[in-house]
N, C-alpha and C positions, 0 to 999 in steps of 0.2 A: 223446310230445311234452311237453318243458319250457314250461311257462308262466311266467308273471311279475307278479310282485308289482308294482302303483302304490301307493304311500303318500305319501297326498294331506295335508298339512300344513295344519291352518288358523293362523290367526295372531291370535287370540281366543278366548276362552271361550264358555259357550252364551250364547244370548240368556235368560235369567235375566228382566234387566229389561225388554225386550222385550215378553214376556209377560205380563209383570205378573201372575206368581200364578198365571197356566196351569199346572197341574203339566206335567211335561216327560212327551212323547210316550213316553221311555224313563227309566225313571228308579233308580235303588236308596237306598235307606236306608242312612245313614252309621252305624256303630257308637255315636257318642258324640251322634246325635239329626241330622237335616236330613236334605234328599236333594240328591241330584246325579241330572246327568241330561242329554238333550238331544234335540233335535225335530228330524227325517230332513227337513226343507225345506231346511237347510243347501245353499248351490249345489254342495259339494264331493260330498255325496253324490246329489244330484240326477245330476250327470255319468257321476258311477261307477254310478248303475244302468244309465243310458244304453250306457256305456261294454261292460258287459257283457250285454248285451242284444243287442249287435253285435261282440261277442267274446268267444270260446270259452276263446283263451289265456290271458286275464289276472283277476287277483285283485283285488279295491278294495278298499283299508283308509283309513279317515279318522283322520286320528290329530290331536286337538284336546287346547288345554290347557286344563285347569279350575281355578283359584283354590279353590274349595271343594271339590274330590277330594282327599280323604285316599290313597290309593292307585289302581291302573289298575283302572277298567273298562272292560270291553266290553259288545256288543251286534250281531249279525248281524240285519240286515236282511230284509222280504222279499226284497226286489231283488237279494240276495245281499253288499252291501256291507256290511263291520267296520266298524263306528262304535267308537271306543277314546278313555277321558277320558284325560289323564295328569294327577297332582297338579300344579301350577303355583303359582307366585308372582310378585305384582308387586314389581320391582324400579327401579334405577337402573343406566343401562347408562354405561360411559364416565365422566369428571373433570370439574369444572365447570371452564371454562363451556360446555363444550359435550357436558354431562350430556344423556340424556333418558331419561324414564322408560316402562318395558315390560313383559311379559310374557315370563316367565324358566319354561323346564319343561326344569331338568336330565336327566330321564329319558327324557324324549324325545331329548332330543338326544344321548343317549348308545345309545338305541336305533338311532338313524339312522346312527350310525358303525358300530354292527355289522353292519349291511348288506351291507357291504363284504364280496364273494365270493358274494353270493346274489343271484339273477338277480331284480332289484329296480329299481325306478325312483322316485326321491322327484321328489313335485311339490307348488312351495310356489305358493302358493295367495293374492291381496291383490285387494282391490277396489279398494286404492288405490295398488294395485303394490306397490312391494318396498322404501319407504321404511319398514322394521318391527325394530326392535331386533333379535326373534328370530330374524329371518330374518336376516340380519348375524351371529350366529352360528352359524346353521346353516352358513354357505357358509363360515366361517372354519375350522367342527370337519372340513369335507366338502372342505378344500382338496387333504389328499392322496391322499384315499380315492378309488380308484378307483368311485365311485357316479354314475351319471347323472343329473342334476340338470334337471328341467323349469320354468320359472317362467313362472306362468300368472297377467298382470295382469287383473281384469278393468272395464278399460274406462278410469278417471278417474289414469291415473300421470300424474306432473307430476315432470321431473328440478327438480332442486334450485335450480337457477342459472337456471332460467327467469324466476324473479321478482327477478334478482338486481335490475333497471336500478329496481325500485318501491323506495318511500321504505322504508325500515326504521331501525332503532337500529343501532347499531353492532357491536355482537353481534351482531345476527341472519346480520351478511351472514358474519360468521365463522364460526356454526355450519352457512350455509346453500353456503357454499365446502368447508367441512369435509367437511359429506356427500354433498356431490356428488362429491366424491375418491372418500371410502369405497365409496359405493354403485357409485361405476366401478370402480373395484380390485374387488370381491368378488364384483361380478354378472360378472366373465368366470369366473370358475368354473362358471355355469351354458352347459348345453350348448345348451339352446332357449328364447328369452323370447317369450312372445306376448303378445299386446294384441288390442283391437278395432276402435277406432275409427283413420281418421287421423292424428287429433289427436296420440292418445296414441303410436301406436307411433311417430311424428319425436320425441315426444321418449325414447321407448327408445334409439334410436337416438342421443342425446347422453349418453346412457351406457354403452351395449353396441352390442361391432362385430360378435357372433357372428350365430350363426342366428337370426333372427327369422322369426315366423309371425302370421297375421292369423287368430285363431280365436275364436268367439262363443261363447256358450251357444247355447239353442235352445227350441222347443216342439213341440207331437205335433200335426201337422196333420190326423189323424184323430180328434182330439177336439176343436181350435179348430179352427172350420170358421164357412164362410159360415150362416147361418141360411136357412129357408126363408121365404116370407112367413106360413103361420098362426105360426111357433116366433118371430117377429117380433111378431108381432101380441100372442101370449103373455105375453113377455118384457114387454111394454109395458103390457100390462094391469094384469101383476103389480103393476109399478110406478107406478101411476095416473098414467099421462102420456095427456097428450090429444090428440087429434085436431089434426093440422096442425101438430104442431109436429117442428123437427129437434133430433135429442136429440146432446147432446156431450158424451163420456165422457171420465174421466179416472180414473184412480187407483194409489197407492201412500201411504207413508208422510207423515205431517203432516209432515215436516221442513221447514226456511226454502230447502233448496236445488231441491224440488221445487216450488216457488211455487205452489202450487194455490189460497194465500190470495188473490195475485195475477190468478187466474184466474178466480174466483169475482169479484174486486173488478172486472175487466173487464164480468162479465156484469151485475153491477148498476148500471154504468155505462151501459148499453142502454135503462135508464130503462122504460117500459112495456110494450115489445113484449112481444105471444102467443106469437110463431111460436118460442121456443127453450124448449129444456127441458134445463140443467148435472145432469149426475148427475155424483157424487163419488165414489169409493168407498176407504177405507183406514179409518187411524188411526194416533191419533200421543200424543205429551204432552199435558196440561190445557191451558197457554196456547194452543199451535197450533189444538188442537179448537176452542178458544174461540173465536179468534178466526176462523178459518173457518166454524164454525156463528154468529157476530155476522155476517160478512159476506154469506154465502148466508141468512141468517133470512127477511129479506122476498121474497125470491125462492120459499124454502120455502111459505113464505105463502100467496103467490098462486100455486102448485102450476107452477112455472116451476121447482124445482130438488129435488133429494134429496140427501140427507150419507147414504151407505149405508155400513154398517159392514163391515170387512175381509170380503173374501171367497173364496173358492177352489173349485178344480172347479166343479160344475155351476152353484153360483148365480152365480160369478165369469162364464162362459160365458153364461150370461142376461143379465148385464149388457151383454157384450159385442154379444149380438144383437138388447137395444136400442138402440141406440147408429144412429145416422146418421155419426158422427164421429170420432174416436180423440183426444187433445189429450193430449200430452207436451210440458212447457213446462220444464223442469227448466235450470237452471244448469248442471248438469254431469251425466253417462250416460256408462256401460259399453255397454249395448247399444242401448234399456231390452229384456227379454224381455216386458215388458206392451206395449210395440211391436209385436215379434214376431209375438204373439199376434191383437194386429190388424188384422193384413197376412193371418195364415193366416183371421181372420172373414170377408175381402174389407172392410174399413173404407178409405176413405181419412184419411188421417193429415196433423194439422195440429200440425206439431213446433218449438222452437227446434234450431239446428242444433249438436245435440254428440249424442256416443255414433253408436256405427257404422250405426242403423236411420236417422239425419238421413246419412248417408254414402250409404249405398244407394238413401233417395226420392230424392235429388239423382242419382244414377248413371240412376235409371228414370225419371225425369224425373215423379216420382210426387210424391204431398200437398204440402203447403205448408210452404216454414220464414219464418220468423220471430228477430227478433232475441230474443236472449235476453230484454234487458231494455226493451225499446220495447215498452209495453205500448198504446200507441195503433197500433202494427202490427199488435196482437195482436187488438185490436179491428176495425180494418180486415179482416182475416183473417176475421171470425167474420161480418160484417157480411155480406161477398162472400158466405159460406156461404150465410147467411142469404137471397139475394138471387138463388140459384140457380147461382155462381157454386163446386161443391163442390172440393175439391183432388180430384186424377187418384188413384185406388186403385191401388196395385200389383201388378202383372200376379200371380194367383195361383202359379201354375207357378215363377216366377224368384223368387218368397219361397219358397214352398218349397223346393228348391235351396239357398238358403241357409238357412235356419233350421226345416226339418223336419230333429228330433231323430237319425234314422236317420244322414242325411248327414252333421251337426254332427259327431257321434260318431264316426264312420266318419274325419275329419279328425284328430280324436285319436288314434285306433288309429295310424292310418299315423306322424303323431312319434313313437309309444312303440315301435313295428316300426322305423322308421329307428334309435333308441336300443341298442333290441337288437341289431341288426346290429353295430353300430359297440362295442360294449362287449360280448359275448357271444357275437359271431360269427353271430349270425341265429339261424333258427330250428334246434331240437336235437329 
C-alpha cells in the first residue's frame, strides 16, 4: 500500500525572539559561527504527530523558512514528523504602491513544484489565513502543477474588504481592493480551505467558492482531565491560595490582543474582597510584563492574585485544577486550545465571544460571554461568579467530540483520503 506524503508549510521562521535566548529544542551549528534551529511546539508539527498517530498511511514533513539557515536542515521527530529549515530571505513582494514586504524561500518553493507526480499533499498553514506574500507565491508556482493543495486557516482571517467602509488614506483602500482580487484569484487554486470559528469561515467564503471545512486543533483528554478533590486541594496549596476563595485562571502570551492587562485591571477594580483569587499564567515583552505585574501588584500583596510564569504539561495541568474558572478575554481567537483544555478539566468558561470555543459555549448553552471590550460586563460577570451565580461547564462527553485529539485528527485524515481519491485515484 502507497502512502502519502503531507508537507505542511509554515509561513515564518523559528520563534528565535520568542524565546529569547532558549537555545532551540533542535538546533545545529552554522559553519561560519551561530545556530539555527527550532522547537517541536510549532502547531504544524503538533498536528502531524497527531495526524499520525491516527494513521498508518501517511508521512509529515514541516517544511519552515529560516532567515538565518545557510542551507537545508532536517530533523525527525519522536513523533515521527520531518521538521526541515530552508535558507530564507526577507524581501519585497510586488511595485509600490502596493509593495509589501515578506518572507521569500526560493528553495522551498522550487521543491514544492517537484512534487508534481508524487503521491503528495501540500498544506499551507496561517494563523492569520492566507493574507502571506509567500503563500501568494506558492499558489502562483502550484497554478499548473497537478498538486493538491490544502489551506488551513487557523482561526483569526479577515478578507481584505471587510474593513473596506472604516476611515483609511487613500492608498490603503487601493492596496486593500488590490488584495482582496489577488487573494480571490489565487486561493481558487486551493482545493480545501478550512477555518474555525464562524466568524472567520463567512469571511473565507468572500473569497473562495470551493470546498470549505470547519476544522480545529485539539487536546489529549486523557491527560487534561477533571481533577479530583485531594489533586484540587494540592494544586491550591502549591500555590498558596486560601481557603474560601474562587480562583480565576487565565493564561497565554502578554500581548495587547489578549487583554489580560484589562483583566487584571477589572480584578482590582473589586476594591477589597477576600473571596477571589486571579492567577495569570504566560509571558510576554518588558512593557506588557510591566504593566501587568503594576496592575496585579496589590492584589499580589494581599495574596488575592499570582503572575505565574509560562507553563506546560504537568505544571500547566495543576494550574488548571486550581482553577474554579477558565477567563479568555482576548480581542480576537483561532480556537483558543487553552479553551479547549478547559472544557476537557470540566471548568466552566467565562469568555468574550470570538474564536470557535465562544461558538460552541453558545451552541451548549455553556459559560458565559461577554463583550469584548465592556469591561464593566466583564466585571458584572465576575461579580455573579463571585455571588454563586458560576457559568454552565460543558457537558464533558460533547467537548470531547470535538476537541479530543483522536477525533480532531481523524477529521484531517478524512480531507487528505478525499484528496487522494480525487488526484491519485484512492487508495493503491
Amino acid at each position: 500500500m502507497s502512502g502519502v506524503r503531507i508537507i505542511a508549510v509554515m509561513p515564518h521562521g523559528p520563534a528565535y525572539d520568542y524565546h529569547k535566548g532558549e537555545p532551540p529544542e533542535f538546533s545545529w551549528e552554522k559553519p561560519g559561527g551561530g545556530k539555527v534551529g527550532f522547537w517541536s511546539n510549532e502547531w504544524m508539527d503538533v498536528l502531524g504527530a497527531e495526524v499520525l498517530k491516527n494513521s498508518s498511511r501517511h508521512t509529515w514533513e514541516v517544511w519552515q523558512p529560516d532567515p538565518l539557515a545557510d542551507k537545508v536542515y532536517s530533523a525527525r521527530l519522536p513523533s515521527g514528523v520531518t521538521h526541515v529549515l530552508f535558507p530564507a530571505e526577507e524581501r519585497v513582494f510586488g511595485a509600490w504602491p502596493l509593495s509589501r514586504a515578506g518572507i521569500w524561500c526560493a528553495r522551498l518553493v522550487s521543491d514544492l513544484e517537484r512534487l508534481e507526480g508524487e503521491r503528495a499533499i501540500v498544506l499551507l498553514y496561517g494563523t492569520y489565513g492566507f493574507r502571506i506574500p509567500l503563500y501568494m507565491e506558492i499558489l502562483k508556482a502550484l497554478r499548473a502543477k497537478k498538486i493538491p493543495v490544502f489551506m488551513r486557516s487557523g482561526g483569526m482571517f479577515r478578507a481584505p474588504l471587510t474593513g473596506f467602509l472604516a476611515l483609511h488614506r487613500p492608498l490603503t483602500y487601493l492596496r486593500m481592493a488590490a488584495e482582496h482580487l489577488e487573494i480571490k484569484r489565487l486561493l481558487a487554486r486551493a482545493d480545501v480551505v478550512s477555518e474555525q470559528s464562524s466568524a472567520a469561515l463567512a469571511e473565507v467564503r468572500k473569497v473562495y467558492g470551493g470546498r470549505v471545512e470547519t476544522l480545529t486543533m485539539g487536546c489529549d483528554f486523557s491527560f487534561w482531565r477533571p481533577p479530583s478533590e485531594s489533586e484540587k486541594r494540592v494544586a491550591r496549596s502549591s500555590l498558596g491560595i486560601g481557603a474560601g476563595k474562587k480562583v480565576f485562571f487565565a493564561s497565554g502570551n502578554f500581548v495587547p490582543r489578549k487583554q489580560l492587562d484589562r483583566l487584571a485591571g477589572v480584578f482590582a477594580s473589586l476594591g477589597g474582597r477576600e473571596d477571589f483569587f486571579l492567577l495569570i499564567a504566560g509571558h510576554g515583552g518588558e512593557e506588557e510584563s510591566r504593566r501587568l505585574s503594576d496592575l496585579a501588584g496589590p492584589m499580589i500583596r494581599t495574596g488575592r492574585a499570582l503572575l505565574h510564569p509560562y507553563a506546560s504539561g504537568e505544571t500547566l495541568l495543576s494550574l488548571y485544577h486550581a482553577a474554579d474558572v477558565y477567563v479568555s478575554v482576548a480581542t480576537d481567537e483561532g480556537g483558543p486550545a487553552s479553551v479547549m483544555k478547559a472544557l476537557a478539566c470540566g471548568l466552566p468558561v467565562l469568555s468574550t465571544p470570538v474564536g470557535e470555543t465562544a461558538d460552541a459555549l453558545r451552541a451548549a448553552s455553556a459559560g458565559r460571554l461577554v463583550p469584548v471590550r465592556n469591561y464593566a460586563a466583564w466585571k458584572t460577570a465576575v461579580e455573579a461568579a463571585l455571588s454563586g451565580a458560576m457559568p454552565a461547564a460543558m457537558d464533558l462527553a460533547a467537548a470531547r467530540e470535538k476537541y479530543d485529539w483522536p477525533r480532531v485528527a481523524g477529521r484531517y485524515v478524512k480531507v487528505f483520503e478525499d484528496l487522494e481519491r480525487t488526484y491519485f485515484g484512492g487508495r493503491q
